[in-house]
N, CA, C and O of each residue as an XYZ file, in Angstrom:
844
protein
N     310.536    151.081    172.856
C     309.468    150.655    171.963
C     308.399    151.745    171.879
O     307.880    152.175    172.910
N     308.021    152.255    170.520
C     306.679    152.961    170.366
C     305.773    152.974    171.128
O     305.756    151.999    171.880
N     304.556    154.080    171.329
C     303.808    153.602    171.793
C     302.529    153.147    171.112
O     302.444    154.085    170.319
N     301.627    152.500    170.883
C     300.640    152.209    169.752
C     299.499    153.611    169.621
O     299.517    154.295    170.644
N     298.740    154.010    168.761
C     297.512    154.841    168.865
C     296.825    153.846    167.348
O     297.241    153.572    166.222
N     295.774    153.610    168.030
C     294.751    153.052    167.501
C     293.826    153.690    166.761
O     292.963    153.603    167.634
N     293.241    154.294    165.838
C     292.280    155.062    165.262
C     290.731    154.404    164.643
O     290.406    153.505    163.867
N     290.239    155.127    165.240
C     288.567    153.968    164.890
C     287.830    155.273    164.202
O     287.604    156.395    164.655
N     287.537    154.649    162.877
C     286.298    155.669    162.536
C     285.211    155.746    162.963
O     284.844    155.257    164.032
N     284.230    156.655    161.844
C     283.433    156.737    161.912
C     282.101    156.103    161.474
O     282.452    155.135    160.801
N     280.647    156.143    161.505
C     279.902    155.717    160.384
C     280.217    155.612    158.662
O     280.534    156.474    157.842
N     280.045    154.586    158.582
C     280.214    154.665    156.579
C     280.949    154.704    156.271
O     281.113    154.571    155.058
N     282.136    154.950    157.250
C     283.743    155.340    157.081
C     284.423    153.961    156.872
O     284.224    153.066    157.693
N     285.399    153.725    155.554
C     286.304    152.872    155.577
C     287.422    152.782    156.553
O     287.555    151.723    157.167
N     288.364    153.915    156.799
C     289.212    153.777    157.900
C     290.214    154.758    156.808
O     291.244    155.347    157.135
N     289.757    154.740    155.825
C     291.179    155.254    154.834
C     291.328    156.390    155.114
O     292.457    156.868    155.001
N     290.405    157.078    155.500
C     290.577    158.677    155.705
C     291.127    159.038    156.973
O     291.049    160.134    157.527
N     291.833    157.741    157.472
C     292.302    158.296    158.379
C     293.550    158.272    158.457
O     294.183    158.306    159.512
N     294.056    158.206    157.245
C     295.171    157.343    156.871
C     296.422    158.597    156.935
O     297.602    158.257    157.024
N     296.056    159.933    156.886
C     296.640    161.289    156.427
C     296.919    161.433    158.589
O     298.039    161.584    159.076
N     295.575    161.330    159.472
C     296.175    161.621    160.618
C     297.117    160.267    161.000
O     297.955    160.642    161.820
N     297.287    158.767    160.687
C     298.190    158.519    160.866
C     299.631    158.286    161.222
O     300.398    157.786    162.044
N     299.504    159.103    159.855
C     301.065    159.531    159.141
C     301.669    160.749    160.090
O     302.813    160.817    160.538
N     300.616    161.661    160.265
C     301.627    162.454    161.079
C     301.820    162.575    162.596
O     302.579    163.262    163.280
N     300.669    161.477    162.949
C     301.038    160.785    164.252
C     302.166    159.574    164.329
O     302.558    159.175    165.425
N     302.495    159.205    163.503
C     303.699    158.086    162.945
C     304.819    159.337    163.007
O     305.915    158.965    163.425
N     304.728    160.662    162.682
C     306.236    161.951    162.708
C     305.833    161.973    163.899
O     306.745    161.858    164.718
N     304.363    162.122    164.500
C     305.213    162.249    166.135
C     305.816    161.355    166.940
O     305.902    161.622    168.138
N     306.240    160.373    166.531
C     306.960    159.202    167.133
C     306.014    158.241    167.913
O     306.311    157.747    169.001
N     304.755    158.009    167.199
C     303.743    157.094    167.509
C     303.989    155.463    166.999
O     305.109    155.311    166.513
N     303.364    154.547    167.018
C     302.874    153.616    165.996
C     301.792    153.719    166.124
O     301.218    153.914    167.196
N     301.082    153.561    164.596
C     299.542    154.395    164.625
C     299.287    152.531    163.802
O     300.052    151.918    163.057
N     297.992    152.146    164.326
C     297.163    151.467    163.299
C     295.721    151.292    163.787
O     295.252    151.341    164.924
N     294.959    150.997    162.174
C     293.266    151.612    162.443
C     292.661    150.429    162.294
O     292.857    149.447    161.577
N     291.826    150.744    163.178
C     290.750    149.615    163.158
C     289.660    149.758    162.653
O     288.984    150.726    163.001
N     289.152    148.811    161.654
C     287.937    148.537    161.380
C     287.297    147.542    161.811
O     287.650    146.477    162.316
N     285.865    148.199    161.451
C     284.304    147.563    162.049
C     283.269    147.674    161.062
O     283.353    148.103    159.911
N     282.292    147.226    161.679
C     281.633    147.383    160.688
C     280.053    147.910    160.843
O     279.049    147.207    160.959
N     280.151    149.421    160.807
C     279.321    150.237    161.759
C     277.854    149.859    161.765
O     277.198    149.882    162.806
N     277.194    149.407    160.242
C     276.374    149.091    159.867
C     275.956    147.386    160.570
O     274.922    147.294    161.232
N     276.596    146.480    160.412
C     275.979    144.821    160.380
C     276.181    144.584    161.851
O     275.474    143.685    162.307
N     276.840    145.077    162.543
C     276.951    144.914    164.101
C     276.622    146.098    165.415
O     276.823    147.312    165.452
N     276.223    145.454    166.105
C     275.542    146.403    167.054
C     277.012    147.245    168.193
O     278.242    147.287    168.167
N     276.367    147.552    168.695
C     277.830    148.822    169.493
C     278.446    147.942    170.606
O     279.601    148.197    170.949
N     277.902    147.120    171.087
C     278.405    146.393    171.653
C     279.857    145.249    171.457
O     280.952    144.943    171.928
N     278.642    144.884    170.151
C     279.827    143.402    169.402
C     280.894    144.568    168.865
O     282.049    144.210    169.098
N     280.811    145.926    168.180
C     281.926    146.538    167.595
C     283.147    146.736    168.900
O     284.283    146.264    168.857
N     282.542    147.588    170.075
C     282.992    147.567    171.296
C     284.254    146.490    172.044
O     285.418    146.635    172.418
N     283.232    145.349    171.997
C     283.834    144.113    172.489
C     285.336    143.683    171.304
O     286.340    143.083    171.687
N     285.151    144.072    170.191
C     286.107    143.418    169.056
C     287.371    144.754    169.129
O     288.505    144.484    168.732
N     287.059    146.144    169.653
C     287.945    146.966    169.283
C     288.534    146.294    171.287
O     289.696    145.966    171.049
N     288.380    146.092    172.352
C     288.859    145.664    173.445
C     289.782    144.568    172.804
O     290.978    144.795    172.620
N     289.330    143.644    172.546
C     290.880    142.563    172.014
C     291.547    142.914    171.382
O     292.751    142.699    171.521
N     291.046    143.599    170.426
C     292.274    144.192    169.320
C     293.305    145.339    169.951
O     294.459    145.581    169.596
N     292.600    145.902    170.889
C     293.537    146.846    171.682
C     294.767    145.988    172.745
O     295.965    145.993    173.027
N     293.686    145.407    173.005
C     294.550    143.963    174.247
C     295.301    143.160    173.030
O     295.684    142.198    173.695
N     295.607    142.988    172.170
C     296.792    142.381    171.209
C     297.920    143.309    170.804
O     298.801    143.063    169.980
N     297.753    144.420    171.516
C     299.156    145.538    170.637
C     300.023    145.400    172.145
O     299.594    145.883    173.193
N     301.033    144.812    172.055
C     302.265    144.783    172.880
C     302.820    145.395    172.856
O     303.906    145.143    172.332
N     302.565    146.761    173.408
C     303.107    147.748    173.321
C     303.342    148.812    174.953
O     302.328    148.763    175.649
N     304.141    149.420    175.376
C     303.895    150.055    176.757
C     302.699    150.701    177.176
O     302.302    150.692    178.341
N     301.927    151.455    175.897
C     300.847    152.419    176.253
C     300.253    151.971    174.606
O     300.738    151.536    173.561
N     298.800    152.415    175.174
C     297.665    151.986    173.540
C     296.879    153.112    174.103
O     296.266    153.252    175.161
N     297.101    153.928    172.997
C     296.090    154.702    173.087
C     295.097    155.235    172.090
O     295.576    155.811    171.113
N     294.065    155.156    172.162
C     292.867    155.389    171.095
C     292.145    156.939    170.816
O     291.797    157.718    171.704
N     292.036    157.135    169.477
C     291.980    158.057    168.982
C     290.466    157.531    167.752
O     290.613    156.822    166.757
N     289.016    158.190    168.277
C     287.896    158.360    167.728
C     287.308    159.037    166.951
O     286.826    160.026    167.503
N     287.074    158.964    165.702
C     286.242    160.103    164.918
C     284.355    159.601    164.802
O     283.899    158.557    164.334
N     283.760    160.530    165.285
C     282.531    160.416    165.138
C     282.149    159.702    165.685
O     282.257    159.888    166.897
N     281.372    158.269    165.186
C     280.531    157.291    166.031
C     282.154    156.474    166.721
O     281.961    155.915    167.801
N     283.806    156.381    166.116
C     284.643    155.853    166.701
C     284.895    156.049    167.948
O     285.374    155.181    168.678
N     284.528    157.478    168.395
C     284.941    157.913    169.919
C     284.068    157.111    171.093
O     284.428    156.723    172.205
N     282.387    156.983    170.209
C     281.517    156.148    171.051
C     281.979    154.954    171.352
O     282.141    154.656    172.535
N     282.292    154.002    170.264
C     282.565    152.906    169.947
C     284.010    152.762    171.426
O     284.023    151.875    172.278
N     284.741    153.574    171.338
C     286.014    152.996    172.273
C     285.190    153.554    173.678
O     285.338    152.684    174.536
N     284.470    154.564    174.152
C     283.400    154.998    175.236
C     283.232    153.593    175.856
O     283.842    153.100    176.805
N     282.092    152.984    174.956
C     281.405    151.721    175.043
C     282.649    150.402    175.313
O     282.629    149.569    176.220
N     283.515    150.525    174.392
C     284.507    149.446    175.611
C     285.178    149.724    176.359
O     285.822    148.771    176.799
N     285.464    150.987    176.938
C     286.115    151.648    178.034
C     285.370    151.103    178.936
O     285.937    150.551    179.879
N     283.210    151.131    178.840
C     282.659    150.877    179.904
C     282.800    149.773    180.287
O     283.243    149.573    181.418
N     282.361    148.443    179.198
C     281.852    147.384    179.486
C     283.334    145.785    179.569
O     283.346    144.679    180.108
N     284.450    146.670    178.602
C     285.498    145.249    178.834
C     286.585    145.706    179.361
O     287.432    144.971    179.867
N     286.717    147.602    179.267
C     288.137    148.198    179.604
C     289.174    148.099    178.385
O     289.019    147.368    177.407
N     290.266    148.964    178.610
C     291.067    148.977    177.254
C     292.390    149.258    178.313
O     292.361    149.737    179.446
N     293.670    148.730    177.433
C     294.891    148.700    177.734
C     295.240    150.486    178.358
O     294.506    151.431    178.068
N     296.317    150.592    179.106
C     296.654    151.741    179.885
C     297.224    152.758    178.596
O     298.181    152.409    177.905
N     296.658    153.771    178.427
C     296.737    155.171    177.591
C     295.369    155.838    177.350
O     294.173    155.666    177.586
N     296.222    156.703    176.743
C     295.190    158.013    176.454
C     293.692    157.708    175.562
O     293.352    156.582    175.198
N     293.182    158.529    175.400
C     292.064    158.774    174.113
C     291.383    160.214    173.935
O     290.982    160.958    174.830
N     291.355    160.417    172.524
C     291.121    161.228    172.109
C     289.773    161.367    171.109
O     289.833    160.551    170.190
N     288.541    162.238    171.078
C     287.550    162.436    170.850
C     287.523    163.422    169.588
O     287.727    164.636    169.606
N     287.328    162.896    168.876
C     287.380    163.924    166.952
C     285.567    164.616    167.083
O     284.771    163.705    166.860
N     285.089    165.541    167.288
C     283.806    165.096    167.099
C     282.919    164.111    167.436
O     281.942    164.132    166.688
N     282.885    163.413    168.116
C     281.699    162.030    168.628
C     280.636    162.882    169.475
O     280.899    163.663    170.390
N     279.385    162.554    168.961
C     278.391    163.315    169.695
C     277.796    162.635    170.551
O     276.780    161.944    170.479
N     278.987    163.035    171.963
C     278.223    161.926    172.783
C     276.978    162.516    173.628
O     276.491    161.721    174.433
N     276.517    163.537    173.571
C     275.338    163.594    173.589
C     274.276    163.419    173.140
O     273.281    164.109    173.359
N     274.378    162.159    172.227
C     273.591    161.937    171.068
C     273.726    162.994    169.927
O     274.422    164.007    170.001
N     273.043    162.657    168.972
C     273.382    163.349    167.755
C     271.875    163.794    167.276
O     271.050    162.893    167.121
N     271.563    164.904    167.082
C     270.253    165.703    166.351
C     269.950    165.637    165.068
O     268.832    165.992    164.697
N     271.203    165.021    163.883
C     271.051    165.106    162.589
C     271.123    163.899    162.351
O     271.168    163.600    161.158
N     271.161    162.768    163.381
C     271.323    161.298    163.523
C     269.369    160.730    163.703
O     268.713    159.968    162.993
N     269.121    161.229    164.495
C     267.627    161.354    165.053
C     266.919    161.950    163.930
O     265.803    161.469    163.733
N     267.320    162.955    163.080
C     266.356    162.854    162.415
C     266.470    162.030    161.126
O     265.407    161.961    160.509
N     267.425    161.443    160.622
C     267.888    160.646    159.854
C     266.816    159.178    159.929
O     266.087    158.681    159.070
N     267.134    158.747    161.471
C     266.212    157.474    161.613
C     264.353    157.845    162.019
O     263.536    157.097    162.555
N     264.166    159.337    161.488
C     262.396    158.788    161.431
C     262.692    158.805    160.181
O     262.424    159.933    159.766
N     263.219    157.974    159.121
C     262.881    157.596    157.373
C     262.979    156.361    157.640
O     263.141    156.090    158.829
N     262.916    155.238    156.660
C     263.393    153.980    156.578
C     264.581    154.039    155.668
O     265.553    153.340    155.951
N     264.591    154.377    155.197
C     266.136    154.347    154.414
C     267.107    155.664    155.203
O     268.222    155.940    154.760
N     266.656    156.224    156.117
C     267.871    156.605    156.909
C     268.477    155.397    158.195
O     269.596    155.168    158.653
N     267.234    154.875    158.427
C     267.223    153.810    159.631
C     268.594    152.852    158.579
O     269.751    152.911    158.993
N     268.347    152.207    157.541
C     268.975    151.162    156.710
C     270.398    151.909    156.956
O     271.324    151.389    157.578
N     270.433    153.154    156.398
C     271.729    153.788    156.518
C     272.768    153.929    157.712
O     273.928    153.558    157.889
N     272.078    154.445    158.254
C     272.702    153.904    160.358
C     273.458    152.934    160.455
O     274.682    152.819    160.529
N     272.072    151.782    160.444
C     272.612    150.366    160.887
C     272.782    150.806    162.220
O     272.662    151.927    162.715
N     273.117    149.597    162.755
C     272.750    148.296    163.968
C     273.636    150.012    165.511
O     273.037    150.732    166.311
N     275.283    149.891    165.135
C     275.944    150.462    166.388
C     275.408    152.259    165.809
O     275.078    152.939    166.781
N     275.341    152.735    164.948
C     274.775    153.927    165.002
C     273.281    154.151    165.864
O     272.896    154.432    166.999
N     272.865    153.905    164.843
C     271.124    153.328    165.505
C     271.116    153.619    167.594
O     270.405    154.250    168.376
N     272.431    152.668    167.713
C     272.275    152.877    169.764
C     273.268    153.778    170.189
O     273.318    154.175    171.353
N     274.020    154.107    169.362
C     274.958    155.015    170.184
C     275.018    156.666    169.825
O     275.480    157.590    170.494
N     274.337    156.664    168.441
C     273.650    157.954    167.496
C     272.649    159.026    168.485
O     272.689    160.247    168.634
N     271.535    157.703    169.209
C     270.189    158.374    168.811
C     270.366    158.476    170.551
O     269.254    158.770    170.990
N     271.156    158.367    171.448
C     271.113    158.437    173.292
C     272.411    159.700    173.530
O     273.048    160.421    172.763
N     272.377    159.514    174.890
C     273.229    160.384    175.370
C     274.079    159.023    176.191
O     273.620    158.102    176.866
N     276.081    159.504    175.635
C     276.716    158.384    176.710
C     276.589    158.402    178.794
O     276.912    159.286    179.588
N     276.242    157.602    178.928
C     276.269    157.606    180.383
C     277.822    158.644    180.996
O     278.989    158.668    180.605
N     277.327    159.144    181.737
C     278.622    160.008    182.589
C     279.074    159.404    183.636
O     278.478    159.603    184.694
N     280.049    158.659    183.620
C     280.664    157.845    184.804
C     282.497    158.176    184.548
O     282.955    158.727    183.547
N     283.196    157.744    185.569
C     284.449    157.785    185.760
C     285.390    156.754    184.975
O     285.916    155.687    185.292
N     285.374    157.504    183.862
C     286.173    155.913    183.006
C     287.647    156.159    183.220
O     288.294    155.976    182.189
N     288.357    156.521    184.270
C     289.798    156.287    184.922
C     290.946    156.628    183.552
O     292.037    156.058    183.547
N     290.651    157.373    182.698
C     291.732    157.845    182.148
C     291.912    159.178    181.925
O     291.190    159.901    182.612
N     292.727    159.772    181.100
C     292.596    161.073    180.639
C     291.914    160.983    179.138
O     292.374    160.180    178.326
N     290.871    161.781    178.821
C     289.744    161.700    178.006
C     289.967    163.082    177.324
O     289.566    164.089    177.908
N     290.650    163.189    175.996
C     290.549    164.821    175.362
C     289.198    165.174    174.228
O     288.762    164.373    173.402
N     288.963    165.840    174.335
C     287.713    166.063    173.299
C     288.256    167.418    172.279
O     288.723    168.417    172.826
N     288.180    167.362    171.267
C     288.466    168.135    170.075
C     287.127    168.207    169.195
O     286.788    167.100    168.778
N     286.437    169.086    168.888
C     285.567    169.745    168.041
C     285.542    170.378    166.998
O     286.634    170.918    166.816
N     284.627    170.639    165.995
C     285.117    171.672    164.913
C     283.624    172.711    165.249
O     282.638    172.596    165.977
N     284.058    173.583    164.409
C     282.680    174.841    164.388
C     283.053    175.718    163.350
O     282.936    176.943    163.320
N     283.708    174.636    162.154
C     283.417    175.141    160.808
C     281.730    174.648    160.230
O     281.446    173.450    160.242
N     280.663    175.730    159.726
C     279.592    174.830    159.150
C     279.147    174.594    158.115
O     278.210    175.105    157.500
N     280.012    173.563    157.816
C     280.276    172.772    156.292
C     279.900    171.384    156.742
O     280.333    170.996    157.827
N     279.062    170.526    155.944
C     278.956    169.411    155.984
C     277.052    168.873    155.745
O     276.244    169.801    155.704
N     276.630    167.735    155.638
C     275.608    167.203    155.152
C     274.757    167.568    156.341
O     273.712    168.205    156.206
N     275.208    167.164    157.493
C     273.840    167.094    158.733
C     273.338    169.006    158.476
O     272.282    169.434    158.943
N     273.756    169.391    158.135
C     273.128    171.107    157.798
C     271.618    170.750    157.431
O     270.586    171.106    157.999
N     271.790    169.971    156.354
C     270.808    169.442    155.201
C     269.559    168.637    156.418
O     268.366    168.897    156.573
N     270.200    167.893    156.926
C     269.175    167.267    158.055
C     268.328    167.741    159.103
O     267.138    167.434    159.172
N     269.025    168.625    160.077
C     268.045    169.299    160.796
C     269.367    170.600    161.152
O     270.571    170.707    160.919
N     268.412    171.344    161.767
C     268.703    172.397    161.889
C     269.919    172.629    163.788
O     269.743    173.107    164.908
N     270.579    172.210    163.334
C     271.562    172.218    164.519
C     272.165    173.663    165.056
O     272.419    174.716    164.471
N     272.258    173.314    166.184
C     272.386    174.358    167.093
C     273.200    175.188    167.687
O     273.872    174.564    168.509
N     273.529    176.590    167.656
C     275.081    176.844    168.140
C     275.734    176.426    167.474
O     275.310    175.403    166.936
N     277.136    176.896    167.068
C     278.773    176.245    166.728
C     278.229    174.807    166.379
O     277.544    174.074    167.092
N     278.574    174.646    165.457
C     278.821    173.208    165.025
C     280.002    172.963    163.517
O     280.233    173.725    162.578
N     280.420    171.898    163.760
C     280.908    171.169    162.325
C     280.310    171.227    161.125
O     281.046    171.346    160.146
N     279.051    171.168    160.958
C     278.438    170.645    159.788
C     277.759    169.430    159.606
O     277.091    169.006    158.663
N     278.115    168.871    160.884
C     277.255    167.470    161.314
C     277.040    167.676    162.461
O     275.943    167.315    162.889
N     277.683    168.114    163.079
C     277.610    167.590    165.051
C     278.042    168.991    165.924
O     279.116    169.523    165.647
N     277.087    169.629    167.092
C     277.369    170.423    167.542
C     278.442    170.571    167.976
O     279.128    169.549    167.971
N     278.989    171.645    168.450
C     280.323    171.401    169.442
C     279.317    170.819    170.705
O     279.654    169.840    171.371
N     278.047    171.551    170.938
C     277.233    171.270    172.494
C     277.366    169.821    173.031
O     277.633    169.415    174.161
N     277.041    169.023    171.623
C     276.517    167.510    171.414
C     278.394    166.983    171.952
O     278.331    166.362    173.013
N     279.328    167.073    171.625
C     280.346    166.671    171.585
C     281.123    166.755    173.390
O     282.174    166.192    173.696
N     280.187    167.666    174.420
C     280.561    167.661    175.820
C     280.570    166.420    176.558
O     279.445    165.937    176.682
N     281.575    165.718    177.120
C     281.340    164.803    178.016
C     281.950    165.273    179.240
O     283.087    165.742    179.266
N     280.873    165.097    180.707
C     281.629    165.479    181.771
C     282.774    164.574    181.997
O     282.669    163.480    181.442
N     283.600    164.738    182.529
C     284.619    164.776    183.450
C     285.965    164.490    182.327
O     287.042    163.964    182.611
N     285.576    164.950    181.155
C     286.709    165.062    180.208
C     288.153    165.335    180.652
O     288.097    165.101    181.860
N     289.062    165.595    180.449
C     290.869    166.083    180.705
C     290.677    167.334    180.479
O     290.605    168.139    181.408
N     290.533    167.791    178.823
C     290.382    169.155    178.459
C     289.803    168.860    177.259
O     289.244    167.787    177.030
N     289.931    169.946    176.324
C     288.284    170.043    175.312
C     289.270    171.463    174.848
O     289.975    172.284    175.434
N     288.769    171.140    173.214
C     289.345    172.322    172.571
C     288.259    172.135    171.406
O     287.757    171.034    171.180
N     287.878    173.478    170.563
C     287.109    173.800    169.591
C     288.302    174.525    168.450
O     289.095    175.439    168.673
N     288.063    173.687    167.095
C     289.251    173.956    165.953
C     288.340    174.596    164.910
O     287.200    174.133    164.866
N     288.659    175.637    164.015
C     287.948    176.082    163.041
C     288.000    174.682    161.845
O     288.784    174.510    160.912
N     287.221    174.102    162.162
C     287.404    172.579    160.765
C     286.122    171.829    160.868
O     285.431    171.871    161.885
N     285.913    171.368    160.154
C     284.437    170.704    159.421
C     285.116    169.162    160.178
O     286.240    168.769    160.491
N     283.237    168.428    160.260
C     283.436    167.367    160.672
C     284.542    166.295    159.789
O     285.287    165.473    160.323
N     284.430    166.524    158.498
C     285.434    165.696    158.218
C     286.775    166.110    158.066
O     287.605    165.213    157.922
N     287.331    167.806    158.071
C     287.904    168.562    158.303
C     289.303    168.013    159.670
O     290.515    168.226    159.688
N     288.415    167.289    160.618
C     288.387    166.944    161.972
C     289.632    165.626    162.064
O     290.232    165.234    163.065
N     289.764    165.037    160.316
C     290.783    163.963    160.549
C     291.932    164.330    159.562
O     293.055    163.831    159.628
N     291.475    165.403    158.489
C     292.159    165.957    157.699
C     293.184    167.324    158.548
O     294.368    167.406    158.224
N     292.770    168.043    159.314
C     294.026    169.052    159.783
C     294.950    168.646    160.099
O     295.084    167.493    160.510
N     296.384    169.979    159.933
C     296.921    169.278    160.599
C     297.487    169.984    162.117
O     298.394    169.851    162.940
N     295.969    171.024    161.777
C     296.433    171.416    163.653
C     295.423    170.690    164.442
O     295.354    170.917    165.650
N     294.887    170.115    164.064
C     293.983    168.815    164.707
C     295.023    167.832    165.278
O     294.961    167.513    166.465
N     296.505    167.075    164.012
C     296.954    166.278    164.463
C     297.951    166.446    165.284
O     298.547    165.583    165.927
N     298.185    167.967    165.241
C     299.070    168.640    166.056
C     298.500    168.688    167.784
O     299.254    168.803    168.750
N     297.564    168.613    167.823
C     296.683    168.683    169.004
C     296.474    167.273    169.700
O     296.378    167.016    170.900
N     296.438    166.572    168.777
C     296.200    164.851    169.195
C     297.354    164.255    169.944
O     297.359    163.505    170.920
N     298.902    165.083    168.831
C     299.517    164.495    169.367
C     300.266    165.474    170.853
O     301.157    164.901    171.480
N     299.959    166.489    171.174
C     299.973    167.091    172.383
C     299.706    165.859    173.700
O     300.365    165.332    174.597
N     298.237    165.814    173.121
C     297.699    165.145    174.110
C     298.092    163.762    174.572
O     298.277    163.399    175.733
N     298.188    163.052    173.461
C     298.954    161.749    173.976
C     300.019    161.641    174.394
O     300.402    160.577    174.878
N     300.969    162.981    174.299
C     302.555    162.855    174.625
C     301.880    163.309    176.109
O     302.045    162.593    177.097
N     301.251    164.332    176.160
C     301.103    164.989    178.155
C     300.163    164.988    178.488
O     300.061    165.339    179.663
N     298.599    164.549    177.626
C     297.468    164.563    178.920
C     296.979    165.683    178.736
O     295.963    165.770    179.426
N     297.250    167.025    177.896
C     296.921    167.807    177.985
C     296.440    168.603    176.164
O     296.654    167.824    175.235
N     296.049    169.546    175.894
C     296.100    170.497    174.483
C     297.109    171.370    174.564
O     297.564    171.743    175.645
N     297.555    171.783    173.385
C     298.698    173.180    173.420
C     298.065    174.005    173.997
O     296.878    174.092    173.684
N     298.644    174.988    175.128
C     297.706    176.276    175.112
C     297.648    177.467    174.293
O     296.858    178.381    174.529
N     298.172    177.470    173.683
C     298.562    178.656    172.694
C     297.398    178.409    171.689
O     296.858    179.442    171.292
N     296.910    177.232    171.202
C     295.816    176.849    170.463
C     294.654    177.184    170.806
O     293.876    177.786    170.066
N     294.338    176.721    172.322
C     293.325    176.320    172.960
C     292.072    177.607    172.655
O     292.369    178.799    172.731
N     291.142    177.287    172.425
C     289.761    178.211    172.347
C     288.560    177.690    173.205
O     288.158    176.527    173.226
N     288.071    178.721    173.889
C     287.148    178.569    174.856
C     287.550    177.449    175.557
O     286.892    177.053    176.519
């Protein structure tokens, strides 16, 4: 039997765009399906708590989750608080060091509206560093293309939204930096080539690998 990979977007994100890394996680002999939330009307918690059952309903040997942006937080946050079925996860960009083009977004009121509820707490902090008992890959871009340019002035290598800096979590597996834009990040396909490295061994190609 397959093994499942779960894909959670991002802010504002329908889920459709994730529909291309899917597919070629479905050629690597995955079963891929995405979950939606609803980044805006619910807080990080209730999104959290709803992606834990939905993970705990795939009968499958291994579930493993795969995050873009605020998604990587979102599975973080139920890794901490309900736990998730035995497999991997993988980190597209999520700035879990909080986010700088997120922060400045919410001093407006119509950036605050835009956020919503699980951005708003998981955007504007840094994730706690504790031992969440799996293997944890982080993938980055430091192409700089994208809107947060427009927002504040970000720092070092970045995507176009989100530093590579912002994207460090200690006690990660391994960590690789891809020439690709934050949204770039679900569209490659040496991104999905990399994803699926990791979920088959725990590890990135090395032949890829940068810094």
């Amino acid at each position: 039997m397959p093994e499942t990979v779960i894909l959670v977007h991002g802010v504002l994100m329908p889920g459709v765009e994730l529909r291309l890394l899917a597919h070629r996680l479905r050629r690597c002999g995955f079963d891929t399906v995405i979950f939606r939330y609803p980044s805006r009307r619910r807080d990080l918690r209730s999104n959290a708590a709803a992606l834990a059952r939905f993970a705990g309903s795939q009968q499958r040997p291994a579930v493993h989750c795969v995050g873009h942006s605020l998604g990587g937080l979102v599975i973080l946050q139920a890794l901490r608080q309900a736990g998730l079925p035995r497999g991997r996860v993988v980190l597209l960009g999520s700035p879990v060091q909080g986010s700088r083009a997120a922060q400045r977004l919410y001093q407006y009121a119509p950036g605050r509206w835009l956020l919503g509820k699980s951005s708003t707490e998981a955007l504007l902090q840094q994730a706690p560093d504790w031992d969440y008992d799996r293997d944890i890959g982080i993938i980055a871009g430091d192409l700089p293309i994208g809107f947060g340019r427009v927002l504040a002035d970000l720092p070092g290598e970045h995507d176009g939204t989100v530093p590579v800096a912002e994207t460090m979590l200690a006690g990660a597996t391994d960590r690789i930096v891809i020439p690709v834009s934050h949204t770039g990040l679900v569209m490659s396909r040496q991104v999905a080539r990399q994803v699926c490295a990791f979920l088959q061994h725990g590890h990135f190609v090395p032949e890829m690998q940068v810094r």
